[in-house]
VOGU-3710 file (C-alpha; in Angstrom, 3 decimals, decimal comma):
1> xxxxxxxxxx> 64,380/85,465/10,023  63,707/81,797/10,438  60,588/80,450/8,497  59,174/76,933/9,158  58,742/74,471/6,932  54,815/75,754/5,352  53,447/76,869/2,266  53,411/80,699/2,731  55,493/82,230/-0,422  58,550/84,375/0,679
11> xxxxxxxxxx> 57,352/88,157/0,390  59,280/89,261/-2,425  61,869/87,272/-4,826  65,245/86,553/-3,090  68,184/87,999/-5,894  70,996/85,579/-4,580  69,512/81,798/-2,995  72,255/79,771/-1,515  70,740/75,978/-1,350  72,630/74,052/1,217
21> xxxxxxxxxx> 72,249/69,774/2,091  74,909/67,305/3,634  77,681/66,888/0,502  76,170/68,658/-2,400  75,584/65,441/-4,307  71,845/65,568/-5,239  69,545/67,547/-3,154  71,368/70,852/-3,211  72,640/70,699/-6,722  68,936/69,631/-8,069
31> xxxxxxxxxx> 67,343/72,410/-6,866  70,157/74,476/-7,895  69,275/73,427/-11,439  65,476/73,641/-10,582  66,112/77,197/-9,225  67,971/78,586/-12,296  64,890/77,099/-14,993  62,214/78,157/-12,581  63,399/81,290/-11,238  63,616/85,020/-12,844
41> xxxxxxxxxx> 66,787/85,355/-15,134  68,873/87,668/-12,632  68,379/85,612/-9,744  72,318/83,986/-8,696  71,279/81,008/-7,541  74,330/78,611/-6,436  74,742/75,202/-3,973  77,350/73,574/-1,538  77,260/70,815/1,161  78,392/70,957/5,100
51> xxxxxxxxxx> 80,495/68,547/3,709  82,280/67,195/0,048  80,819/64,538/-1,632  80,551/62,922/-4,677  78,740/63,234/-8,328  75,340/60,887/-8,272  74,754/59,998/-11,559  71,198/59,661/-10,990  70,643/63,691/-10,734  71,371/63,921/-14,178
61> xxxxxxxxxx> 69,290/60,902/-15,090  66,324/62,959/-13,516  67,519/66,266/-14,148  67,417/64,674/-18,288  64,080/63,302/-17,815  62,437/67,628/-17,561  64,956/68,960/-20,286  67,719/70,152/-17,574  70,749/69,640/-16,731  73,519/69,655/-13,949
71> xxxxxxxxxx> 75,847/70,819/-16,086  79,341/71,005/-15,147  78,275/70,592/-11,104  81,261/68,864/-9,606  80,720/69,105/-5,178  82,077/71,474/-3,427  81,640/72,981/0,142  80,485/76,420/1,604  84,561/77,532/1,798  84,556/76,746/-1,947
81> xxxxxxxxxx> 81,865/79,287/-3,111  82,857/82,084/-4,446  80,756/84,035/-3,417  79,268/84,009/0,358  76,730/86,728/0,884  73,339/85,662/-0,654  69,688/86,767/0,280  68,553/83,687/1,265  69,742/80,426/2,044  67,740/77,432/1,707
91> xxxxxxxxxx> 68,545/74,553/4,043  67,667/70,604/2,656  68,767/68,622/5,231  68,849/68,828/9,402  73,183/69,052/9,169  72,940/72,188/6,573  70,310/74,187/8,562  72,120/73,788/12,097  75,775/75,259/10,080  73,391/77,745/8,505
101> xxxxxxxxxx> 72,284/79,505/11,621  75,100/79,193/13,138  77,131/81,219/10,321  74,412/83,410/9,776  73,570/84,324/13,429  74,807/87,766/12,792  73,599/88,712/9,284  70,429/89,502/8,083  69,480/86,646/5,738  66,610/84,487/5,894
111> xxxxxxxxxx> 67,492/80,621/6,249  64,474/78,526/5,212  64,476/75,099/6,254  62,874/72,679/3,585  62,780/69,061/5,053  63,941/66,845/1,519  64,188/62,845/1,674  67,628/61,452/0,451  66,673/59,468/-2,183  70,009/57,004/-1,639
121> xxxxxxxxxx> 68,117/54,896/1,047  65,889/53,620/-1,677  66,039/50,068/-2,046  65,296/47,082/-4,732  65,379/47,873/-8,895  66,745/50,784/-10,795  63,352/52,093/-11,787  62,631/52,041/-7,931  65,846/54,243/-7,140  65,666/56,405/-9,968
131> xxxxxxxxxx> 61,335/57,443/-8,533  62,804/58,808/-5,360  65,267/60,695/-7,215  62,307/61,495/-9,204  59,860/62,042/-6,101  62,900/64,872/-4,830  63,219/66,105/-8,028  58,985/66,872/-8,295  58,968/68,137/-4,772  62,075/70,346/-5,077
141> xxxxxxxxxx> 60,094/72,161/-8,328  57,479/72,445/-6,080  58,744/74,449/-3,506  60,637/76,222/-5,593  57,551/77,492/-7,595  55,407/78,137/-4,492  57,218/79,180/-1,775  60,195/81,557/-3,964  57,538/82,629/-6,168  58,722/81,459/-8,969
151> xxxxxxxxxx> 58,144/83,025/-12,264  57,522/80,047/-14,511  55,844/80,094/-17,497  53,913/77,398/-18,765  55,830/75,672/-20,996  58,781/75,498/-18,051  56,141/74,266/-15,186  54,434/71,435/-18,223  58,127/70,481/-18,601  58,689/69,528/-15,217
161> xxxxxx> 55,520/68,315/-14,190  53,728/67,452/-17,510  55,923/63,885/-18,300  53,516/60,885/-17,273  56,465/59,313/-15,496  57,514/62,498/-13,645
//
C-alpha cells in the first residue's frame, strides 16, 4: 500500500520502520534517532541511503540540542543493512521512494512517502544552517508522532518541542 503524503495516522504501530533518503547523512539517520525516542520500545527502527554518503556534523548538533543522539551512525546503504524485511518503509526524499517501490513491488509493505527539505542548501551564517537542520529535525518529530502513532510521553514530546530555540 502506497499512502500520500497527509496527516491520517498509520492504522496500527509498524514493529520494524526502515527510513530511507539519498546518502543516509541527515534526513534518514535523524528520524532514525527521532523514531527510536518517540516510538514504543520494541519497535526496530533502522536507516540507509540509495546511495553512501558522509557524517554531517550538524545532525548531532541538533540531535544534542533535544537530549539525543546519533550515536555511533556511520552511512551506509540498503545492501549494508542487516536486516531487509521491515513493516514499513518510510521514504524522505523523491530518489529513496522511486528504489523503494521498485524493490518492494512484490512484498507486502507499506512505503510512505514523507516529502523532507535537505537542509544543506541553506545559505549565509551558522545559526542560519544549523535552523534548517533544526526546521527537519521539528518536522521529522512531527510526523513521527502523528502519522506512526507514536507513543510519547510528555516529558519525551516537551523535550523535543519544549526548547525556545527548537
Amino acid at each position: 500500500m502506497i499512502a500520500l503524503p497527509d496527516s491520517r495516522p498509520v492504522a496500527s504501530a509498524p514493529r520494524s520502520i526502515l527510513f530511507m533518503c539519498r546518502m543516509n547523512s541527515i534526513r534518514s539517520p535523524m528520524a532514525e534517532a527521532l523514531a527510536k525516542a518517540l516510538l514504543p520500545a520494541g519497535t526496530y527502527v533502522a536507516s540507509a541511503g540509495v546511495m553512501s554518503g558522509q557524517i554531517d556534523p550538524f545532525v548531532e548538533v541538533v540531535l544534542q540540542e533535544v537530549g539525543l543522539t546519533g550515536g555511533r551512525h556511520q552511512p551506509h546503504t540498503l545492501e549494508d543493512l542487516e536486516d531487509d524485511y521491515f513493516d514499513m518503509i518510510v521514504t524522505l526524499a523523491p530518489e529513496a521512494h522511486h528504489i523503494a517501490l521498485e524493490l518492494t513491488r512484490a512484498s507486502a509493505v507499506d512505503v510512505i512517502y514523507w516529502p523532507t527539505p535537505d537542509p544543506t542548501v541553506a545559505e549565509g551564517s551558522r545559526d542560519h544552517v544549523v535552523a534548517a537542520y533544526r526546521e527537519v529535525r521539528n518536522h521529522l518529530a512531527a510526523l513521527i508522532e502523528q502519522r506512526l502513532g507514536a507513543a510519547a510521553s510528555a516529558r519525551q514530546s516537551e523535550s523535543i518541542f519544549g526548547k525556545p530555540d527548537a
